[in-house]
C-alpha positions in Angstrom: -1.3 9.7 0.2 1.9 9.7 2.0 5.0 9.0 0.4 8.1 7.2 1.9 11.1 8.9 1.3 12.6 5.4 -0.8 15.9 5.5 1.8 15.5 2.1 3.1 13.9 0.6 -0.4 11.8 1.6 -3.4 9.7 4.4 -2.7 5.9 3.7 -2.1 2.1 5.4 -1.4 0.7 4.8 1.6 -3.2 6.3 2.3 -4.0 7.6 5.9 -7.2 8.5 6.3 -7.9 12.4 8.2 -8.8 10.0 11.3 -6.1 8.3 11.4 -3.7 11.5 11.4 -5.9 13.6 13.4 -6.2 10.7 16.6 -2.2 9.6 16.2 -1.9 13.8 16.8 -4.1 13.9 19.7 -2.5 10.6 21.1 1.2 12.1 20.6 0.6 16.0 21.5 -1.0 15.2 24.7 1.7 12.4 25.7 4.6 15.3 24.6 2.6 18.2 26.4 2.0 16.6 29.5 6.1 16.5 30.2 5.8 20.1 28.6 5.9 22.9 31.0 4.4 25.0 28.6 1.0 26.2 27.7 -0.9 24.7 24.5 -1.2 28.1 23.4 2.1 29.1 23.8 3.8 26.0 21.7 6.2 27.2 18.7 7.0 24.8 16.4 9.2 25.3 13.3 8.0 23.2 10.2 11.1 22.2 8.0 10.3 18.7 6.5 8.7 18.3 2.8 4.8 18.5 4.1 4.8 15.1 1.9 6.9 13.3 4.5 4.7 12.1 7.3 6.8 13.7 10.2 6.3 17.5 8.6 2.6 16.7 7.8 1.7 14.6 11.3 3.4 17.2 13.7 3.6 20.2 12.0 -0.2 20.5 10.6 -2.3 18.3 12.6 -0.9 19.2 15.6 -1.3 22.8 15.0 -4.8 21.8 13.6 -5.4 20.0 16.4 -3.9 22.8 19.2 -3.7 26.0 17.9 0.0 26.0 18.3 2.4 29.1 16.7 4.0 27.6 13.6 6.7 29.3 11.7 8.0 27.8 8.6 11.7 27.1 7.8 13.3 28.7 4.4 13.0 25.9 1.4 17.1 25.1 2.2 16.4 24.3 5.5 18.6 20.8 5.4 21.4 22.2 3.5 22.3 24.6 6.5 19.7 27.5 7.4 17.7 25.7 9.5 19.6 26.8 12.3 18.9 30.5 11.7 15.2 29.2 11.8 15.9 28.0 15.3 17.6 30.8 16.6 14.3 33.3 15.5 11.5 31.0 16.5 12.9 29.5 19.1 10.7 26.5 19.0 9.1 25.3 23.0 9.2 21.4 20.9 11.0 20.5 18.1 10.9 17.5 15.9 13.5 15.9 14.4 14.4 12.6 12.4 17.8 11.2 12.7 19.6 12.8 10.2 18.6 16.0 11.7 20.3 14.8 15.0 23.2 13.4 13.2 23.8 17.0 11.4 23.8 18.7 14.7 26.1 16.6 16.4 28.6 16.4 13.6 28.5 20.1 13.8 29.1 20.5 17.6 31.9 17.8 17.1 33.6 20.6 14.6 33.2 23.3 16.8 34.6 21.6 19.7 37.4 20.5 17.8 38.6 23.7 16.9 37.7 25.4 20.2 40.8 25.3 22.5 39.7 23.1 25.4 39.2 24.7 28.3 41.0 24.2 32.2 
């Protein structure tokens, strides 16, 4: 059972079965590797999403299931700001990440840039 996360609505169960998630892995690895100059067994990915939430358990377990790939978990306050520091040691060859993620990132470039002076 796979829970949503309730952001858009009430939160609700939904079963996948092992096929499902192992063939949506295959389907998704092989369609990210192939525009991937990197080999299989040389893929670091950084897991940082509740293993609950679809995205952590789809790409960070079956694909390592499914490839072998070097896996490093984040620390448990990844979201709330050390996820970064996570980055910076693993140095992930793919990383994941759902729109908030994305959103976090740019908000914090945005900051930076605005206090940096600009440059001529």
């Amino acid at each position: 059972m796979i829970y949503t996360s309730g952001t858009t609505g009430k939160p609700k169960g939904v079963m996948l079965s092992h096929d499902n998630l192992f063939w949506n892995s295959q389907t998704l690895a092989i369609d990210i590797l192939k525009n991937v100059d990197v080999d299989k067994a040389d893929t670091r990915i950084v897991s940082y999403l509740p293993l609950s939430h679809i995205a952590g358990l789809q790409f960070d377990l079956t694909n390592n299931v499914s490839f072998g790939n070097q896996l490093f978990f984040a620390k448990p306050d990844a979201l709330q700001g050390t996820l970064v520091e996570t980055l910076q040691w693993a140095r992930p060859t793919i990383f994941m990440a759902v729109p908030r993620v994305w959103e976090k990132f740019e908000d914090k470039l945005k900051d930076i840039a605005s206090t940096k002076p600009a440059l001529l």
